[in-house]
N, C-alpha and C positions, 0 to 999 in steps of 0.2 A: 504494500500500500504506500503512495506516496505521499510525502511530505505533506504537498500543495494541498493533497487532499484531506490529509488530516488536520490540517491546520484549521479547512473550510471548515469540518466537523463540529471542530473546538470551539468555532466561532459562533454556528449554528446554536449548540446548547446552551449558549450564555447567552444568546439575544433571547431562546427560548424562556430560560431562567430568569431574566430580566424582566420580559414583557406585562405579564402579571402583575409585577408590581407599577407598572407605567401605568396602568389600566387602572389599575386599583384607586391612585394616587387619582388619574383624572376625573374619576366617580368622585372621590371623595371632595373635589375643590368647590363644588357649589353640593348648599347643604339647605333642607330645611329650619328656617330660623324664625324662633316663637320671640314674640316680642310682647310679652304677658301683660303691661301698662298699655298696650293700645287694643289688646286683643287679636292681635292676626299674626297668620304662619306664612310667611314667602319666603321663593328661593334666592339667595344671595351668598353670595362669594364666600365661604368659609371665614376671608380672615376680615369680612365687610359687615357678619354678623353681631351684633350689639346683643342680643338677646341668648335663650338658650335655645341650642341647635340640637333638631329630633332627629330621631329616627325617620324611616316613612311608617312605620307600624303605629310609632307615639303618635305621629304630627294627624296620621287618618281618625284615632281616638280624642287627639285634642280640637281636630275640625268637628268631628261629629258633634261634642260637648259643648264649642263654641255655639254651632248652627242650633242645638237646642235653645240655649240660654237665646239668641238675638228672634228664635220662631216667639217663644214665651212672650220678650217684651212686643214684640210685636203686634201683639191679640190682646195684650190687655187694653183695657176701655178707656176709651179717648175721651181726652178735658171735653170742658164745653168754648173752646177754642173753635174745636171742629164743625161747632154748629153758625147758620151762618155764611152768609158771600165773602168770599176772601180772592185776592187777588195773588196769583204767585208764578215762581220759575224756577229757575234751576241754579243753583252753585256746587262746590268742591271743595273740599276739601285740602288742603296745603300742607299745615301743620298739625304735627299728633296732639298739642295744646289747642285744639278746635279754630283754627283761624280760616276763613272761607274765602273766595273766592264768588263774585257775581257781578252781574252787570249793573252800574249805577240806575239805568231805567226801570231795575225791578224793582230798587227798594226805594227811589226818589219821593213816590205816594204816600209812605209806610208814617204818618207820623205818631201812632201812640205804641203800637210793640213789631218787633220782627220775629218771627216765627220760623226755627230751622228742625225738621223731619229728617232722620237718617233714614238707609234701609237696614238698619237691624234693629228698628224700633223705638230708636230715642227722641225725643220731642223737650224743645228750650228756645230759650230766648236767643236774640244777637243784640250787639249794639254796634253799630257803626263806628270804624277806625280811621277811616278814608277811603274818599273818592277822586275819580279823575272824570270829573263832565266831557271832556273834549273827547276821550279813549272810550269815556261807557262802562268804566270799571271800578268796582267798591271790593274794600275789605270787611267781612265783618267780623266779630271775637265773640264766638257763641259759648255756652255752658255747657256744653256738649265734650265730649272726648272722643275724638277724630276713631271712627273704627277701621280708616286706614286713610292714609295721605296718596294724594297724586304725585308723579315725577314727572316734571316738562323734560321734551325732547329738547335740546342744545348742543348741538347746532342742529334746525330741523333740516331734514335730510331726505324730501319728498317731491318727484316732477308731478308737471302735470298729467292728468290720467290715474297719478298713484292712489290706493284705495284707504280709504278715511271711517272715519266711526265718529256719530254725533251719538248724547248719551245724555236724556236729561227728561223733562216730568214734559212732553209735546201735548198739546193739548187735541184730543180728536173727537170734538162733538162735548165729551164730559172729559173733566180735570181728571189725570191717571192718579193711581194709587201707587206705583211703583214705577221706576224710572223704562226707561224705554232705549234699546241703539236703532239708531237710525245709519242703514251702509251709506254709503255715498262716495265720492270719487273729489280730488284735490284740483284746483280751476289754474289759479296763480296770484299772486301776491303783489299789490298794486306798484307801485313806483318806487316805492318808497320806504316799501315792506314793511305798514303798518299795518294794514288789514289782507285778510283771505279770500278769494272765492271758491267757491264750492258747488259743485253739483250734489246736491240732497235735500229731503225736504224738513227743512226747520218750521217746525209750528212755532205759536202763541202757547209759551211754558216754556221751550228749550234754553229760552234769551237765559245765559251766564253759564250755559255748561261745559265741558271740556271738547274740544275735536280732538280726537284720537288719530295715530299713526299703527300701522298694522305690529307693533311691540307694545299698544298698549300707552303709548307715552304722550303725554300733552302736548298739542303742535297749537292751537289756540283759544280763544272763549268764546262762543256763538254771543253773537249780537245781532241779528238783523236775518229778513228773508225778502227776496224781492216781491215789490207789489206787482204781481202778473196783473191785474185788472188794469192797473195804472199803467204800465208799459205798455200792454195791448191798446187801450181808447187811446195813447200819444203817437207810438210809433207802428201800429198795428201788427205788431212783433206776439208771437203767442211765447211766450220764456217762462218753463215749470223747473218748480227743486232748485231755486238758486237762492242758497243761502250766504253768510259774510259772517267771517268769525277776525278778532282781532288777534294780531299776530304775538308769537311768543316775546320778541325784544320788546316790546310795546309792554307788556303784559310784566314780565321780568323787572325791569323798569323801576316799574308800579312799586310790586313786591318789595326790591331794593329802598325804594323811597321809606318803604316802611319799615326796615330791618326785618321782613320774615326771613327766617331761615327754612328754604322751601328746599325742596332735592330736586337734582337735573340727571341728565346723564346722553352719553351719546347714543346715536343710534343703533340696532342690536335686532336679534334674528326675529324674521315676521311669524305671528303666532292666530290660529283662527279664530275669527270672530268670536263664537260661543269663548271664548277662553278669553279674549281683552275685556266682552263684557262682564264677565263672571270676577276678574280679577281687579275689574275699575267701580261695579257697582257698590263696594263699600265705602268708596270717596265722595259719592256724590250725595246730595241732602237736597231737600226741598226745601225753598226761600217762600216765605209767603206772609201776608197781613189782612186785615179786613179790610174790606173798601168800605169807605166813610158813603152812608145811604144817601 
């Protein structure tokens, strides 16, 4: 037997020997990570983990147990808030200290209380921290404890045609109980890249929710849908599903002005729909107040 060839052998067995452990190591680098102070388990980087890092055996025991606890509050019986015309839309969640995210037009009406609805069943007040009239966009500091925070996409990282996710309370005949994703497809970003356009259909309730990129990540905040009736009687143009959301610099900005300490991150592998909504609907809350009769 020769050399050359034994030597390939020896070399063979130890890449064999090795490789196991390469595997091993790669499984192990992103981990399920319980962050017990906000309630929720996602997957992050091993050493990005703040919290305590499960098993998948613990993490499917501690989801089931979480999902119980947020069904419960969810079905117990609603103030007498709920009775009553009220006017509302949509915000987000930012910070795990419950700071939100909404458009100044939703809550400008609002003057004796702000009303914010999670989906795992929490219901509290906000008070207003700042606004920006020119951008469309309010902060508000609810009593609430975030059952999980948004991340904007920075740098956003999206052409045109590229496929979008709007996510918020749309209103269709009767005001929804539970948020809603709307798919839609990405237009282009003005001059100036302060605002979005979009192809998808934003109702009356979306104004202030997040536009999603196919990772799930915040690319803007729905503000606005085009008036078809109005474009048709001017320019006799029939133009459906054209929504406008304000862009993330714009938005970030904002944030900054206020010292939130919000999460970014770059862009990252596309994930399907059912899984950005399942994994964005704990950030999102209902904005809402009585209209004055």
């Amino acid at each position: 037997m020769s050399r050359r060839f034994l030597s390939f052998c020896v070399s063979f067995i130890v890449l064999l020997s090795i490789s196991p452990v390469s595997m091993a190591y790669t499984q192990l680098s992103v981990v399920q990570c319980y962050d017990k102070e906000r309630g929720v388990i996602q997957h992050r980087k091993e050493e990005n983990c703040k919290g305590e890092m499960l098993s998948d055996a613990e993490a499917k025991r501690v989801k089931a147990k979480l999902h119980r606890e947020r069904v419960k509050r969810a079905m117990k019986p609603k103030s007498e808030r709920h009775q009553g015309p009220r006017g509302h839309g949509t915000g987000f969640f930012v910070t795990g200290d419950g700071m939100v995210v909404t458009n100044n037009h939703v809550i400008e009406a609002c003057k004796r209380v702000i009303w914010i609805d999670t989906t795992d069943g929490q219901e509290g007040t906000a008070e207003v921290v700042g606004t920006d009239k020119s951008n469309d966009l309010a902060l508000l500091k609810t009593t609430l404890k975030a059952p999980a925070t948004a991340v904007f996409s920075n740098p956003v990282e999206i052409g045109s045609g590229g496929e979008i996710s709007v996510i918020g309370y749309g209103t269709h005949k009767l005001p929804p109980l539970r948020p809603k994703l709307t798919p839609g497809t990405f237009g282009s970003p003005n001059r100036n890249n302060t605002r979005l356009q979009m192809k998808v259909a934003v109702r009356p309730g979306n104004s202030g929710g997040p536009v999603l990129d196919t990772s799930g990540h915040v690319i803007g905040v729905v503000y606005a849908q085009l008036n078809t009736p109005a474009v048709f009687k001017k320019r006799g143009e029939l133009i459906l599903d054209r929504g406008f959301a304000i862009s993330n610099p714009v938005a970030l900005r904002f944030l900054e002005r206020h010292k939130v300490n919000y999460q970014r991150t770059a862009a990252s592998d596309p994930r399907p729909r059912e899984t950005v909504f399942k994994e964005a609907k704990p950030f999102i809350a209902r904005v809402s107040c009585p209209r004055e009769r």
